[in-house]
Every structure is written in C-alpha cells, then in structure tokens.
mmCIF file of the N, C-alpha and C atoms, coordinates in Angstrom:
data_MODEL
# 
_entry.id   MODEL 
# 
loop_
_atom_site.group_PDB 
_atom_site.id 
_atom_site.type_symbol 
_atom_site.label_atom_id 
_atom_site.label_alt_id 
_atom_site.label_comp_id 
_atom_site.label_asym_id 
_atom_site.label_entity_id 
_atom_site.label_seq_id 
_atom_site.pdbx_PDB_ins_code 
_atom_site.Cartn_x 
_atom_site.Cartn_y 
_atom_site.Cartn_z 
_atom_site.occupancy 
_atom_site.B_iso_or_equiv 
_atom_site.pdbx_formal_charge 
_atom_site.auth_seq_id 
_atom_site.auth_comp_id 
_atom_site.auth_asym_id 
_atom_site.auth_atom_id 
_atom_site.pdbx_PDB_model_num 
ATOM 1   N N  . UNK A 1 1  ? 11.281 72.351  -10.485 1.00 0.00 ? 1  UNK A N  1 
ATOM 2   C CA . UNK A 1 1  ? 10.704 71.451  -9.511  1.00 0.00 ? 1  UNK A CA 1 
ATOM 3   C C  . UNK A 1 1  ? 10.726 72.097  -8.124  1.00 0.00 ? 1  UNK A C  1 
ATOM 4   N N  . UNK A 1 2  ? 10.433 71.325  -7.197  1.00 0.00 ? 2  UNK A N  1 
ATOM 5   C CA . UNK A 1 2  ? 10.459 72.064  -5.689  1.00 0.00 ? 2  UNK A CA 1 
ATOM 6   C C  . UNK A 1 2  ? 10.671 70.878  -4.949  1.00 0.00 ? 2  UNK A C  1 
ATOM 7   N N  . UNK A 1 3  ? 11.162 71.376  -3.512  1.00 0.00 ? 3  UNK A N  1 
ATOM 8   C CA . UNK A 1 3  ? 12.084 70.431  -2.938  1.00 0.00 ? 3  UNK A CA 1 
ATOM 9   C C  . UNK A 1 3  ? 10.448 69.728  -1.829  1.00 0.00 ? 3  UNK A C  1 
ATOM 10  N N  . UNK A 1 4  ? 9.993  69.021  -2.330  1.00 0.00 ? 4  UNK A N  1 
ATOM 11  C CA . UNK A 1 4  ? 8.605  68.713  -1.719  1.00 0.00 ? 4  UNK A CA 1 
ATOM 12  C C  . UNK A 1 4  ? 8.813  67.006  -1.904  1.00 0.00 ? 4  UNK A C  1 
ATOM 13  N N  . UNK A 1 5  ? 9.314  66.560  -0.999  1.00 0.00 ? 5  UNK A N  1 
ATOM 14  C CA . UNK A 1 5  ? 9.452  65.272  -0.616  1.00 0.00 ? 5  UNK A CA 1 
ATOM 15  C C  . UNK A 1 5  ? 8.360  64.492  -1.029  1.00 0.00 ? 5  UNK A C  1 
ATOM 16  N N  . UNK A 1 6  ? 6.559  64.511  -0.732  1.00 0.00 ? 6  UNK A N  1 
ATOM 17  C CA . UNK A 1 6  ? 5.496  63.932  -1.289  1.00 0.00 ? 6  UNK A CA 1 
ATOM 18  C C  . UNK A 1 6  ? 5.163  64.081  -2.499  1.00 0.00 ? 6  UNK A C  1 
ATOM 19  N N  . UNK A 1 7  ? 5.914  65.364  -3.470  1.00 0.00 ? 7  UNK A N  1 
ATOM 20  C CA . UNK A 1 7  ? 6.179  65.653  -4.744  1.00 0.00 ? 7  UNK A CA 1 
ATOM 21  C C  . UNK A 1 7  ? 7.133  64.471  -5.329  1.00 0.00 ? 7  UNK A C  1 
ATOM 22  N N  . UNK A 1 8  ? 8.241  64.852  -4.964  1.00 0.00 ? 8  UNK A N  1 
ATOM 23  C CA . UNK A 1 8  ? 9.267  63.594  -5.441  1.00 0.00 ? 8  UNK A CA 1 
ATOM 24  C C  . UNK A 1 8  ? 8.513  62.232  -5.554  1.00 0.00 ? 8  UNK A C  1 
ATOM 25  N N  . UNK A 1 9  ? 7.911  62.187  -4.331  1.00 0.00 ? 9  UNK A N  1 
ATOM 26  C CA . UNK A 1 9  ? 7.521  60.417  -3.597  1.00 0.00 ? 9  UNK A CA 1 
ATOM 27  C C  . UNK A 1 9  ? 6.857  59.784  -5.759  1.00 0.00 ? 9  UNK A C  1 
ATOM 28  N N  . UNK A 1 10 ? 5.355  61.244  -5.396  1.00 0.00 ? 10 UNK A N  1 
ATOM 29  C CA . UNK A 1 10 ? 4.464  60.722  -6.322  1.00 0.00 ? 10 UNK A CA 1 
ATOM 30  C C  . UNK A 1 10 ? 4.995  61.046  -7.697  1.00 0.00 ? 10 UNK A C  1 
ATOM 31  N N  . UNK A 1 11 ? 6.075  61.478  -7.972  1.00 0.00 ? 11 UNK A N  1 
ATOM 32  C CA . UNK A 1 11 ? 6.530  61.624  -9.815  1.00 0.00 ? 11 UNK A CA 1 
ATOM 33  C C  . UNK A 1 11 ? 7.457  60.596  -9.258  1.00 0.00 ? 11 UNK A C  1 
ATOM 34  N N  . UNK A 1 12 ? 7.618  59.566  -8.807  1.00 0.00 ? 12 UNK A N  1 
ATOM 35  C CA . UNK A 1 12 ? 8.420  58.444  -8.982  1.00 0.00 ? 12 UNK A CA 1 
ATOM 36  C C  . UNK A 1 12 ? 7.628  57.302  -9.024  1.00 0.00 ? 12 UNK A C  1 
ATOM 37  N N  . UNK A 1 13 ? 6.375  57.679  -8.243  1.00 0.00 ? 13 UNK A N  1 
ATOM 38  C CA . UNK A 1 13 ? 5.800  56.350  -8.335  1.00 0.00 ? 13 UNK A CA 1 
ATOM 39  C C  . UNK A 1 13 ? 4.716  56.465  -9.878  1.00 0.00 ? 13 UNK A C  1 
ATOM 40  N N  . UNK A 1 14 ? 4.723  57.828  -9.832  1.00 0.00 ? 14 UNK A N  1 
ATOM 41  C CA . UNK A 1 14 ? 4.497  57.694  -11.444 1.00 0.00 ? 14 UNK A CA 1 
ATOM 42  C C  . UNK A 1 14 ? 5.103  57.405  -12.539 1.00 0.00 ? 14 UNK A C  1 
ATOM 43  N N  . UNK A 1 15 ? 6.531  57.734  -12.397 1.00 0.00 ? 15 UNK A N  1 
ATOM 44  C CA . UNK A 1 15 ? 6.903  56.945  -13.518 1.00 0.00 ? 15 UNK A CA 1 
ATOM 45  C C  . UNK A 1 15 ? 6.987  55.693  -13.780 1.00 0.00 ? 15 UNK A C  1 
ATOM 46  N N  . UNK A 1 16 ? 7.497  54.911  -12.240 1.00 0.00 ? 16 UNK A N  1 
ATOM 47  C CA . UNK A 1 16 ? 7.062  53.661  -12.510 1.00 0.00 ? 16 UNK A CA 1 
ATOM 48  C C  . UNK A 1 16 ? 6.275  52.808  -12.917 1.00 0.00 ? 16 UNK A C  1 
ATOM 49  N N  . UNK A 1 17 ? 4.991  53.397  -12.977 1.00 0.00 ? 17 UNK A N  1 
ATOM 50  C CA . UNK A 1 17 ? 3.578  52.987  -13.548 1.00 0.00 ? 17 UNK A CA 1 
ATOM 51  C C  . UNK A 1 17 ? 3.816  53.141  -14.774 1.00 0.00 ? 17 UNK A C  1 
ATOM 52  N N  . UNK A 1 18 ? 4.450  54.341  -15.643 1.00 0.00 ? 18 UNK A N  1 
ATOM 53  C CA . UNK A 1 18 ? 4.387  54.304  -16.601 1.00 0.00 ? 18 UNK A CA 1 
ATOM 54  C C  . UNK A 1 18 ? 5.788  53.269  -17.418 1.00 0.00 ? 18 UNK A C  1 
ATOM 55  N N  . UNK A 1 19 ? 6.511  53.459  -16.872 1.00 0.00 ? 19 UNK A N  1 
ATOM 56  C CA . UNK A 1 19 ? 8.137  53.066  -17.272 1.00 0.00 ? 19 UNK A CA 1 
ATOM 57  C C  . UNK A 1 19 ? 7.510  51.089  -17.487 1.00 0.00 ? 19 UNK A C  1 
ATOM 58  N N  . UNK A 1 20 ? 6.670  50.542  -16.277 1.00 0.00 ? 20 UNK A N  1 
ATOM 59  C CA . UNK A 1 20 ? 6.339  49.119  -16.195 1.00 0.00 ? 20 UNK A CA 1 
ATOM 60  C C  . UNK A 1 20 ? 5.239  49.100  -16.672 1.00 0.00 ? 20 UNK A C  1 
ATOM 61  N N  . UNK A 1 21 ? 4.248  49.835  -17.105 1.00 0.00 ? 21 UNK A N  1 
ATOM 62  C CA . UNK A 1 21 ? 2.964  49.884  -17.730 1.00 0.00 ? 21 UNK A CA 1 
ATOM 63  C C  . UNK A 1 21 ? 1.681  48.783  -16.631 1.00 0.00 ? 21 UNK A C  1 
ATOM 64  N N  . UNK A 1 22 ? 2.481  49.029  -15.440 1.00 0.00 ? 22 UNK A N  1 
ATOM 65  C CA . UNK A 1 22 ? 1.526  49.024  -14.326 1.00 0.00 ? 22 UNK A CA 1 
ATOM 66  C C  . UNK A 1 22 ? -0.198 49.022  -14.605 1.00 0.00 ? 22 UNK A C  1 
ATOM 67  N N  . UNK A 1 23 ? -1.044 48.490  -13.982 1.00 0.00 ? 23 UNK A N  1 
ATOM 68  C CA . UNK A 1 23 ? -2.445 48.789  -14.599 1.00 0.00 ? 23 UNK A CA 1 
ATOM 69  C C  . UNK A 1 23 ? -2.738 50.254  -14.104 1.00 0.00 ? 23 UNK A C  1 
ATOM 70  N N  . UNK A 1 24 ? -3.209 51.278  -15.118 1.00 0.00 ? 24 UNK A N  1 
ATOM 71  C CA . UNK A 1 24 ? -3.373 52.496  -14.809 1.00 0.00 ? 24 UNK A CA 1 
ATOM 72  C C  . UNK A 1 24 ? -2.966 53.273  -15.531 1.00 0.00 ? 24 UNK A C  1 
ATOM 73  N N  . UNK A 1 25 ? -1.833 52.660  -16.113 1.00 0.00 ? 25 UNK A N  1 
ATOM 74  C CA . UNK A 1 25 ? -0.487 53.396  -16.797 1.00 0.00 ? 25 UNK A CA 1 
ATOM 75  C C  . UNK A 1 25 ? -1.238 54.230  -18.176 1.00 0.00 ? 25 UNK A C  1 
ATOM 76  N N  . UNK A 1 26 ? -2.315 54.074  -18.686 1.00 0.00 ? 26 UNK A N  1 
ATOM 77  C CA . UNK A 1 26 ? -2.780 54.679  -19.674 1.00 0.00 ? 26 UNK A CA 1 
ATOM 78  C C  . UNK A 1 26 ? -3.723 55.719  -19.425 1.00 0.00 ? 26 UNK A C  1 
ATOM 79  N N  . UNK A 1 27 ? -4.289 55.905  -17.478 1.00 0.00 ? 27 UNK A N  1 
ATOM 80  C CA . UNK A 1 27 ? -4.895 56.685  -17.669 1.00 0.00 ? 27 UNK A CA 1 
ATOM 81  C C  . UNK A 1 27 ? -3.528 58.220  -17.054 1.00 0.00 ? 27 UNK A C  1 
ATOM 82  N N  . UNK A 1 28 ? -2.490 58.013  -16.245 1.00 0.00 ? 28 UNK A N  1 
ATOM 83  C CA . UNK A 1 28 ? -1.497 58.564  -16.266 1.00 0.00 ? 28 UNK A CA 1 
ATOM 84  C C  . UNK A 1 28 ? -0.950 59.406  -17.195 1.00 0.00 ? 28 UNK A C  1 
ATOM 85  N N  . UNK A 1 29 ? -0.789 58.168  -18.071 1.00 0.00 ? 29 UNK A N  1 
ATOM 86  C CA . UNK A 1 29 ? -0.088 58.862  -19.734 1.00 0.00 ? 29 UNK A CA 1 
ATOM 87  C C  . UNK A 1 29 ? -1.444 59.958  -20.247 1.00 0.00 ? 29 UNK A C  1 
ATOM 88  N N  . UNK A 1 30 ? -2.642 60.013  -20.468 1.00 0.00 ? 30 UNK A N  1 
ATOM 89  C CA . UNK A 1 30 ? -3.681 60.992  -20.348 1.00 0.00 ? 30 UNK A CA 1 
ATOM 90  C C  . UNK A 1 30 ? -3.346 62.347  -19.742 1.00 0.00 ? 30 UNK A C  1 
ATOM 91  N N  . UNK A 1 31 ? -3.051 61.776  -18.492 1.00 0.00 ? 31 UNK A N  1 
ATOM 92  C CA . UNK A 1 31 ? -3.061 62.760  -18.166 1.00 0.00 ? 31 UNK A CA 1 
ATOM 93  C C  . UNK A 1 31 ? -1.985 63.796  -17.954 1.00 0.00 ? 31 UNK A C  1 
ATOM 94  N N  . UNK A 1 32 ? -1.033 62.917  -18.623 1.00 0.00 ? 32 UNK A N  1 
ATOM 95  C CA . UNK A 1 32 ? 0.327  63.715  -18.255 1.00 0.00 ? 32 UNK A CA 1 
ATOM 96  C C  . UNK A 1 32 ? 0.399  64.233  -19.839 1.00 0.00 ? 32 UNK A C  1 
ATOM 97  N N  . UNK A 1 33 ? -0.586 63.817  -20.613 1.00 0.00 ? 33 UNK A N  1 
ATOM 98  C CA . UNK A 1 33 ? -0.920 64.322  -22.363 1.00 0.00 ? 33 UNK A CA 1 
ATOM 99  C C  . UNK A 1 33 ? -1.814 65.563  -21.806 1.00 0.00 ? 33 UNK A C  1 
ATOM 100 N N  . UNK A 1 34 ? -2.734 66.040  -21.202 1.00 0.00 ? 34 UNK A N  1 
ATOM 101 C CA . UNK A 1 34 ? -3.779 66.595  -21.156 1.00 0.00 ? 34 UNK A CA 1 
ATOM 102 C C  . UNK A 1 34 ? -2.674 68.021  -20.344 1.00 0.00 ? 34 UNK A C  1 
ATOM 103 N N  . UNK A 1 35 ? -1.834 67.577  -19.702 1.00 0.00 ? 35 UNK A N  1 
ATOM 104 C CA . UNK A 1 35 ? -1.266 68.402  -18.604 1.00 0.00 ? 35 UNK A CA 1 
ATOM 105 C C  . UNK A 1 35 ? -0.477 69.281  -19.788 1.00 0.00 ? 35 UNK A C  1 
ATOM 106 N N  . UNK A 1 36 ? 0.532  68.276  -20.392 1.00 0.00 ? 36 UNK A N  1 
ATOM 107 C CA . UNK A 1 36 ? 1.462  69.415  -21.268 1.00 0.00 ? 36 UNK A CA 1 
ATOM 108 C C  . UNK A 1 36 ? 0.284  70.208  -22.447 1.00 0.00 ? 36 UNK A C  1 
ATOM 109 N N  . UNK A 1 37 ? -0.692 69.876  -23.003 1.00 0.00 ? 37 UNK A N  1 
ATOM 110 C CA . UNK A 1 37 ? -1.616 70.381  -23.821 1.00 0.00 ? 37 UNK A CA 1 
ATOM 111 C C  . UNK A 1 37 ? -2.342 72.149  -22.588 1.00 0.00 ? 37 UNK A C  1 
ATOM 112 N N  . UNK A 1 38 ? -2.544 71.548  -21.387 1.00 0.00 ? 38 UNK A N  1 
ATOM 113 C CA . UNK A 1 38 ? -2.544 73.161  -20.756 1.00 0.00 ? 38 UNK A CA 1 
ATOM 114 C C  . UNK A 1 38 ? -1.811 73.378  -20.658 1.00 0.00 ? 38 UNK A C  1 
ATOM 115 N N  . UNK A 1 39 ? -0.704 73.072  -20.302 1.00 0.00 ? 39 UNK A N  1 
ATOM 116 C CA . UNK A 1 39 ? 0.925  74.114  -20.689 1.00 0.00 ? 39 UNK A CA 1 
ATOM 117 C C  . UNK A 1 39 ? 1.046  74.792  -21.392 1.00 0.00 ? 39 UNK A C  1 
ATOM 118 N N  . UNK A 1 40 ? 0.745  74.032  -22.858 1.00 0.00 ? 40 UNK A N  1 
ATOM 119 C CA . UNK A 1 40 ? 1.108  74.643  -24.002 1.00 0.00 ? 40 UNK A CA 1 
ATOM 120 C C  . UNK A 1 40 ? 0.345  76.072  -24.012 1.00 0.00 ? 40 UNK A C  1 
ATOM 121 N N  . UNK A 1 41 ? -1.345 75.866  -23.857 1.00 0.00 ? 41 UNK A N  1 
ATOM 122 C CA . UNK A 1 41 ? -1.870 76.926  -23.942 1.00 0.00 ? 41 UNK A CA 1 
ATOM 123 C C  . UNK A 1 41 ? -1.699 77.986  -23.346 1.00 0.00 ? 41 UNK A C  1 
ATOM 124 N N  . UNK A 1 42 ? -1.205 77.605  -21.746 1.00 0.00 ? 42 UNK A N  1 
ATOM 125 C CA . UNK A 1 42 ? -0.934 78.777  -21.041 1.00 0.00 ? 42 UNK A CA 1 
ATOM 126 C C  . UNK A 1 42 ? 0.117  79.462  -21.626 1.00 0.00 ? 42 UNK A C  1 
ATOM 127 N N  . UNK A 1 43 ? 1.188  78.682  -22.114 1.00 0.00 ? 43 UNK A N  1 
ATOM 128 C CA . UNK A 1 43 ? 2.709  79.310  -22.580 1.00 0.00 ? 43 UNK A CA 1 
ATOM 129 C C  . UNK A 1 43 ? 1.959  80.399  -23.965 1.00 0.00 ? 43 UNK A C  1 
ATOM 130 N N  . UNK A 1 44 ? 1.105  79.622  -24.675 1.00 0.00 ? 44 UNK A N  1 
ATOM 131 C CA . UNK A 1 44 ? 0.885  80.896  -25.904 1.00 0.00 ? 44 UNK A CA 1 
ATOM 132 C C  . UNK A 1 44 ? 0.173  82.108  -25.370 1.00 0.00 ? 44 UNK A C  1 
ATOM 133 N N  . UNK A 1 45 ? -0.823 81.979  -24.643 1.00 0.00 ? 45 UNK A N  1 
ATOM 134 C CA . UNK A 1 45 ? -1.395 83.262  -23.802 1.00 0.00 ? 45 UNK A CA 1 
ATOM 135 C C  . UNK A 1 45 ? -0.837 84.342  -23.276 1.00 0.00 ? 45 UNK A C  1 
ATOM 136 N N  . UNK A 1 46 ? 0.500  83.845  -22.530 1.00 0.00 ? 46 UNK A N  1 
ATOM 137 C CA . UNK A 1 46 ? 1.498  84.350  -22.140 1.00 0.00 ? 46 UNK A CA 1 
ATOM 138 C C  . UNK A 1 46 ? 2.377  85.093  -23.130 1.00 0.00 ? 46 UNK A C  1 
ATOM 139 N N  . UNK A 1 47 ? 2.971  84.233  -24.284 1.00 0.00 ? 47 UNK A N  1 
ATOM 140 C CA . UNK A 1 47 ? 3.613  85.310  -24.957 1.00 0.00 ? 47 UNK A CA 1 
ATOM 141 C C  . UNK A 1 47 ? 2.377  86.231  -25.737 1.00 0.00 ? 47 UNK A C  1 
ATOM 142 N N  . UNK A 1 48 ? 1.373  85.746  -26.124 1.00 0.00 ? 48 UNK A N  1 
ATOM 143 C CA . UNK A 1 48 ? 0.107  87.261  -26.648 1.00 0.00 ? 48 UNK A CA 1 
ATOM 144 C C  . UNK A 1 48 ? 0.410  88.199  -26.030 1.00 0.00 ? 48 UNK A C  1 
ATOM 145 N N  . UNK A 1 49 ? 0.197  87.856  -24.650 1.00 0.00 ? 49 UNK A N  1 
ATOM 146 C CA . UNK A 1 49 ? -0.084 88.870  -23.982 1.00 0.00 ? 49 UNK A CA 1 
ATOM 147 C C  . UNK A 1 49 ? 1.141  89.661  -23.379 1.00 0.00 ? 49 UNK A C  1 
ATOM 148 N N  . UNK A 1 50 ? 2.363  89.393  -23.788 1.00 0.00 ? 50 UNK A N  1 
ATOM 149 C CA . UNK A 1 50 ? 3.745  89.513  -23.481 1.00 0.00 ? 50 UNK A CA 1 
ATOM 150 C C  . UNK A 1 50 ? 4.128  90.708  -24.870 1.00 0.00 ? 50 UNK A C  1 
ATOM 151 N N  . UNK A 1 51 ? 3.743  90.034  -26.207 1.00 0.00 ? 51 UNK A N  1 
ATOM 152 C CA . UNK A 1 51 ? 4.198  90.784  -27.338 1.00 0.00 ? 51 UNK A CA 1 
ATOM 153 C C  . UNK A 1 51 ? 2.724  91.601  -27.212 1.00 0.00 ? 51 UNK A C  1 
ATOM 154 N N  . UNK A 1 52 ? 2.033  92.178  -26.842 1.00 0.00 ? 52 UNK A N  1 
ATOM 155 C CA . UNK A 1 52 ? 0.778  92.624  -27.208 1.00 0.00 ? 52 UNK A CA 1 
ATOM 156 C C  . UNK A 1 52 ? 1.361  93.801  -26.117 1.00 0.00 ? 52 UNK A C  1 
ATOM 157 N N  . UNK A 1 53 ? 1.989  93.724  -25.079 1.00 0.00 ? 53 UNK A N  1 
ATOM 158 C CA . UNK A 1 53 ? 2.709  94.948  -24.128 1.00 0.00 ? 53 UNK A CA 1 
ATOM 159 C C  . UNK A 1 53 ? 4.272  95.474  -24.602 1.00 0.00 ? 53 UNK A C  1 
ATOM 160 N N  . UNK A 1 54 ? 4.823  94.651  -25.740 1.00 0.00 ? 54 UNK A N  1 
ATOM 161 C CA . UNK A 1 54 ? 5.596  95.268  -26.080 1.00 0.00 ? 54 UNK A CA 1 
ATOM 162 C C  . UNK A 1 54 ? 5.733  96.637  -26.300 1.00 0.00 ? 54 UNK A C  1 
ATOM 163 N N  . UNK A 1 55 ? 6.961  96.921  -26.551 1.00 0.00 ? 55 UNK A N  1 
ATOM 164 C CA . UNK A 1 55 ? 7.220  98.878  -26.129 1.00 0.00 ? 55 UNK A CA 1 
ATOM 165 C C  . UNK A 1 55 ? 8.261  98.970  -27.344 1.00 0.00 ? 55 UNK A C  1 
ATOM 166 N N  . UNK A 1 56 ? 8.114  99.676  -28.214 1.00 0.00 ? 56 UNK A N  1 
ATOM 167 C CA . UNK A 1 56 ? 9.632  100.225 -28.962 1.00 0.00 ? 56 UNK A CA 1 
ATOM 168 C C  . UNK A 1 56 ? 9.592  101.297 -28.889 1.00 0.00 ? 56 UNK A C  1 
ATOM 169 N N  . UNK A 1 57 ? 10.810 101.219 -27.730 1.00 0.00 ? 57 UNK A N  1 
ATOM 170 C CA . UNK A 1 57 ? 11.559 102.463 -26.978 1.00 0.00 ? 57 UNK A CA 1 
ATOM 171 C C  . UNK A 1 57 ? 12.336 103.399 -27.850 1.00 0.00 ? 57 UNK A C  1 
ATOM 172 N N  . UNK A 1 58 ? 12.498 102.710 -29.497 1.00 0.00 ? 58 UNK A N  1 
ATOM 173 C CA . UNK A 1 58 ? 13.756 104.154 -30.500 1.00 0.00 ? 58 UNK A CA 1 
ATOM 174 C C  . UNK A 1 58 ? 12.447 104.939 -30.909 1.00 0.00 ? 58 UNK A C  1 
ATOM 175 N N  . UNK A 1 59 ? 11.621 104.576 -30.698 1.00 0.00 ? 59 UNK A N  1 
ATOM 176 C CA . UNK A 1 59 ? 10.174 105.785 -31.130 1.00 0.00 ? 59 UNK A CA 1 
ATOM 177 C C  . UNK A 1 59 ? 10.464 106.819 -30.162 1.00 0.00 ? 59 UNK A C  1 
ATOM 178 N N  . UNK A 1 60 ? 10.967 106.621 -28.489 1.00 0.00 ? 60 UNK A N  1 
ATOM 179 C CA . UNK A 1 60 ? 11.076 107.461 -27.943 1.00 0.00 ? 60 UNK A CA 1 
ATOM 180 C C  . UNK A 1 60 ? 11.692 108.640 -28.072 1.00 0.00 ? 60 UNK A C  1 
ATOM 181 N N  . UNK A 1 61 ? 12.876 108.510 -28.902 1.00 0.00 ? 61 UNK A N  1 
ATOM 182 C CA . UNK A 1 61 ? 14.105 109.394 -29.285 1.00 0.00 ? 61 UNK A CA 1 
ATOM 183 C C  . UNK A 1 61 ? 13.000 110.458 -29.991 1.00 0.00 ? 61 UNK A C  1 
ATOM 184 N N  . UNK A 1 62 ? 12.343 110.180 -31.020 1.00 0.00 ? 62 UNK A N  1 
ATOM 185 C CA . UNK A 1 62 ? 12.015 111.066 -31.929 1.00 0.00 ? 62 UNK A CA 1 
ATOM 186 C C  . UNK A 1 62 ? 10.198 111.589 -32.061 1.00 0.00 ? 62 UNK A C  1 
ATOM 187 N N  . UNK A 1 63 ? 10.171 111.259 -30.706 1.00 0.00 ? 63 UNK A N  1 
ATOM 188 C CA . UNK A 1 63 ? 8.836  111.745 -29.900 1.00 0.00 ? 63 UNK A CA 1 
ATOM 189 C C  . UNK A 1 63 ? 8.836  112.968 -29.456 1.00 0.00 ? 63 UNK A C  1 
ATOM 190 N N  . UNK A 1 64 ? 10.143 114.002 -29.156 1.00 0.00 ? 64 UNK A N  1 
ATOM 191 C CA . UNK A 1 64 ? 9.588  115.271 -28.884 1.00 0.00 ? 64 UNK A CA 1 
ATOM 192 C C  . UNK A 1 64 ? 10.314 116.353 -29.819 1.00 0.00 ? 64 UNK A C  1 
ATOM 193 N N  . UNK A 1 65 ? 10.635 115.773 -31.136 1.00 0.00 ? 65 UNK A N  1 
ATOM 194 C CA . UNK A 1 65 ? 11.522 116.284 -32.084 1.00 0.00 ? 65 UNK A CA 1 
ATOM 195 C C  . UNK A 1 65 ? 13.053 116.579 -31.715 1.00 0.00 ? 65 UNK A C  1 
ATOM 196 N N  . UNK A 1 66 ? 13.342 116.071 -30.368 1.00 0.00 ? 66 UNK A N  1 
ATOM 197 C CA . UNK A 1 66 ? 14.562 116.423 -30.301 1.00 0.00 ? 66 UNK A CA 1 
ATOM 198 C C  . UNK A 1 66 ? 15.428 115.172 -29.549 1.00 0.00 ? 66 UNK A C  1 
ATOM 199 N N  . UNK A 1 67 ? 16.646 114.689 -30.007 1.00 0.00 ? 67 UNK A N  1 
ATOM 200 C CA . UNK A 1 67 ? 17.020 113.453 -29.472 1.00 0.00 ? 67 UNK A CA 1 
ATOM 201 C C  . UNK A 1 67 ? 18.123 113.818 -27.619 1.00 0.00 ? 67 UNK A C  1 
ATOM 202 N N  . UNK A 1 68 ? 17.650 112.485 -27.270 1.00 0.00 ? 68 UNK A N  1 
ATOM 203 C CA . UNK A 1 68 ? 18.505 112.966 -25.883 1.00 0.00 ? 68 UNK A CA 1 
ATOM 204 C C  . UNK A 1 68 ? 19.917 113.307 -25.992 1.00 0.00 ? 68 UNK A C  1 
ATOM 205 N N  . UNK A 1 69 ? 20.503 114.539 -25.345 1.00 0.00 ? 69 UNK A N  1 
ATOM 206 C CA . UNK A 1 69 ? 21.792 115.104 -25.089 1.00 0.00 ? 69 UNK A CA 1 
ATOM 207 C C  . UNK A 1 69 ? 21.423 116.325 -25.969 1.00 0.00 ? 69 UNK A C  1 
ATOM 208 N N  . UNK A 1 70 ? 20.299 116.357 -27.299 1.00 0.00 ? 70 UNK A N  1 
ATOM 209 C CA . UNK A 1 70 ? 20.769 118.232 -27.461 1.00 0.00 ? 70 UNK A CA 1 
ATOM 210 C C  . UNK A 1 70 ? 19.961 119.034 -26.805 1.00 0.00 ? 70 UNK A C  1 
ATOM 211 N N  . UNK A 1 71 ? 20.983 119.684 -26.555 1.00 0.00 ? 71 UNK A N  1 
ATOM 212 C CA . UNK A 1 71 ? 20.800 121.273 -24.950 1.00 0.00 ? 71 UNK A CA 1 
ATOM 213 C C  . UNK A 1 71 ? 20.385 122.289 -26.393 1.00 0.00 ? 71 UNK A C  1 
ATOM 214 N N  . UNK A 1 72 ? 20.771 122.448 -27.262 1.00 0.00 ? 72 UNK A N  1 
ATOM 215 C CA . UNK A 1 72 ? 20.730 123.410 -28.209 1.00 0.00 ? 72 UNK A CA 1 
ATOM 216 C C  . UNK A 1 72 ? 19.626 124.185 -28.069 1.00 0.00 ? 72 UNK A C  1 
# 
C-alpha cells in the first residue's frame, strides 16, 4: 500500500459500500473482480518472461573445458 491519505480515504469508503451493500456495491465488487483478473495476468506475463531469462549458471563450469581454480 502507500501512505496516501485520499488512498486510505477511498478503500474505506469502499469497503463500506461493499461490507453494507450500499447501492453501487455490485458495480464495485466488478470491479474489484475485473482488477484482480488484470493482476492475475500481469503476474503470469511476468513470470514468462522471468523463466524465459532464466540462466543455468553450472553450464558455465563446463563451457571452456576447464572448471574454475585449475591453473594446470
């Protein structure tokens, strides 16, 4: 969260709408359905594109035929 006072104000007066089912309260709940549904997507994009830059670094060892420390 962030320390944003008109932030706080309006996720309180939203929940109350929803918590009392206030008139409105269903288009809220929408949208607070629609909000975590782009979350979600962003969160999977993110790891694609997170495991898709993955690196396995023990390939490195045996990339120039010789492992680190022999001077030989």
């Amino acid at each position: 969260m962030a320390d944003d006072a008109d932030l706080a104000q309006t996720l309180a007066i939203l929940d109350a709408v929803l918590a009392a089912r206030l008139p409105g309260w269903e288009r809220v709940s929408a949208l607070i359905d629609e909000g975590v549904r782009i979350r979600a997507e962003e969160d999977r994009r993110r790891r694609a594109m997170l495991a898709s830059t993955r690196v396995d670094f023990a390939m490195l060892n045996t990339a120039g035929g010789e492992e680190i420390g022999d001077e030989d």
